[in-house]
C-alpha positions in Angstrom: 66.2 84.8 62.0 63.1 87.7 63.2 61.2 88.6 59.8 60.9 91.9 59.7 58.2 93.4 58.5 58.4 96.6 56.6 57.3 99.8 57.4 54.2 100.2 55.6 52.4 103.9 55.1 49.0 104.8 56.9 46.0 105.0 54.9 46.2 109.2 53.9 49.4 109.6 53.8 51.0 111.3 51.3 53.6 109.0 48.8 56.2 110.6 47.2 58.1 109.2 44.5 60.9 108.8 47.2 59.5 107.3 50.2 57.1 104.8 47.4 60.4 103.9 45.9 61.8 103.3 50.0 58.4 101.6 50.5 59.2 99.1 47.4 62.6 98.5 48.3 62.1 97.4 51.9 59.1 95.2 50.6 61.2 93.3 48.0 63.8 93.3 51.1 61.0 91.4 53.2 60.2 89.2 50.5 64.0 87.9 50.1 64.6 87.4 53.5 66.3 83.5 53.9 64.8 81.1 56.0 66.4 78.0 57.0 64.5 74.4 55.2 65.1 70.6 55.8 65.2 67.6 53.4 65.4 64.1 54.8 67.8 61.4 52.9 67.0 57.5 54.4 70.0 55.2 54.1 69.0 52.5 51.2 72.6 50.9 50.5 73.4 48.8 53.5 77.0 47.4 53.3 78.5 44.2 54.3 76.9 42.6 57.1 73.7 46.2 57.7 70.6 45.1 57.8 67.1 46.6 57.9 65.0 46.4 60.6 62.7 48.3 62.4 62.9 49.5 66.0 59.7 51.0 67.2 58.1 52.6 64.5 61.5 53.3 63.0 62.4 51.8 59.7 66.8 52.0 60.2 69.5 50.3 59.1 71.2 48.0 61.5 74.7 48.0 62.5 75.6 45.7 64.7 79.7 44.9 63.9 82.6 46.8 63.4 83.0 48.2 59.9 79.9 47.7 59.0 78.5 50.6 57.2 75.1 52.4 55.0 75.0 54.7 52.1 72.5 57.3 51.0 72.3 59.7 47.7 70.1 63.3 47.5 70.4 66.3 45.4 71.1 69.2 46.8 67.8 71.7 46.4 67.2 74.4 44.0 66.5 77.3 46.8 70.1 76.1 48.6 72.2 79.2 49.5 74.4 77.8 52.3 74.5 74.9 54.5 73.3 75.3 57.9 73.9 71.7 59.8 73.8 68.2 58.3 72.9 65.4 61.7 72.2 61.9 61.0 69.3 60.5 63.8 70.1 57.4 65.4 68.2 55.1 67.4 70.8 52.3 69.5 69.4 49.2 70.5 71.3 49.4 74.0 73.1 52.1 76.1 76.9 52.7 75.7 79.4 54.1 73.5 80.8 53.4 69.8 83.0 55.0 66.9 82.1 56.3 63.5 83.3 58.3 60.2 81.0 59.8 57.4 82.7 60.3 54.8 80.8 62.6 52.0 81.5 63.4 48.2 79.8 66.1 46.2 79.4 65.2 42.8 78.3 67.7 39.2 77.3 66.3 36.1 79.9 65.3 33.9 82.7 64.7 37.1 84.2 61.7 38.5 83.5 60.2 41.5 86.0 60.4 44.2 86.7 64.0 42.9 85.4 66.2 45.9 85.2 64.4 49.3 85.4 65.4 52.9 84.3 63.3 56.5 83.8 63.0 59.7 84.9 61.1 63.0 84.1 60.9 66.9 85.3 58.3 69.3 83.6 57.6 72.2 79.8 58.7 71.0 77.5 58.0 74.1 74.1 56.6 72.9 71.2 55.2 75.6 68.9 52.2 74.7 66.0 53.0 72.4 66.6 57.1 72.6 67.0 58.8 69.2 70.5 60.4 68.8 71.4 63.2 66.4 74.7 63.0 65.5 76.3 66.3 63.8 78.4 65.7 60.8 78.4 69.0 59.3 82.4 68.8 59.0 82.1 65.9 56.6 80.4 68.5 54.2 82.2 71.7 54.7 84.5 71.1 52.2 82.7 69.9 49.4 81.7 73.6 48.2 78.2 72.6 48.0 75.6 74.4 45.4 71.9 73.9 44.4 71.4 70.8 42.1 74.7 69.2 43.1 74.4 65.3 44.0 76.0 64.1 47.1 76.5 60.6 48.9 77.4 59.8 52.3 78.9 56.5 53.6 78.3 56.1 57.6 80.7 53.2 59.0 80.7 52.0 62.2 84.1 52.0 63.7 83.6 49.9 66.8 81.0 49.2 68.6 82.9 50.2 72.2 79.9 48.8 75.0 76.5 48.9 72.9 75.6 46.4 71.0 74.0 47.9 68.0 73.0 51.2 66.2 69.7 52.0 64.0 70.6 54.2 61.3 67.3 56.4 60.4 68.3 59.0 57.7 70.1 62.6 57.8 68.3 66.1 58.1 70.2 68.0 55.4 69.8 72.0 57.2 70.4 74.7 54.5 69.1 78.1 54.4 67.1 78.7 51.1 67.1 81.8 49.0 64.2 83.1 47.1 
């Protein structure tokens, strides 16, 4: 999104109560303009046979077998006005292809888990040895009806690991574009 700056009068020119009330309006406009943010959510609940390691620099959760899987928890932030992209970043230990779901669930205060839910799937995901992957799983949280202060969690399973041998789980870049 171009921010647009508004027009702004000349020193000498002559304000009117019109064109200072036009003046205020498009500056208030400027001012309100969205602008697209970032939050970063680790995994910290590894399931059944995760592990953490490290590859590189990279603290990740390790999934190395079929149905092995992570969890992560974050709030949804108080500027949120709609959800731009949601991409979990990767690093696999060795080149090849596997299969995963996300599954997310939105939760408010008060309201029972399971309640509002929605994931994601791909077969076949290429990954190469040691190169950070971003995987988009926006459509596990399209229909969750997301609003600021919400809490959500994620689950990330690993379906089958199809010819790598394991994947690094890093975190998820929650995209939203912020309101003022």
């Amino acid at each position: 999104m171009a921010w647009d700056l508004p027009d702004l009068p000349d020193v000498g020119d002559l304000a009117t109560v019109v064109n200072w009330a036009q003046k205020v309006r498009d500056s208030l406009t400027y001012l309100k303009q969205e602008t697209v943010k970032a939050i970063f959510a680790p995994f910290t609940t590894l399931g059944t046979g995760a592990a953490q390691a490290a590859n590189g620099n990279f603290s990740v959760v390790l999934l190395d077998a079929a149905t092995e899987q992570a969890q992560l928890s974050f709030q949804v932030p108080n500027d949120f006005g709609s959800l731009s992209a949601v991409k979990i970043a990767i690093i696999p230990t060795a080149t090849g292809t596997f299969d995963w779901t996300a599954y997310a669930e939105q939760l408010d205060n008060g309201e029972a888990t399971g309640t509002i839910t929605d994931s994601a799937t791909a077969d076949g995901q290429a990954a190469t040895n040691n190169t950070l992957l971003e995987l988009d799983i926006t459509a596990a949280f399209n229909g969750l009806g997301l609003a600021a202060g919400d809490w959500v969690g994620l689950q990330f399973i690993l379906d089958v690991l199809t010819t790598t041998t394991a994947i690094g789980l890093v975190g998820i870049s929650f995209q939203y574009t912020a309101t003022m």
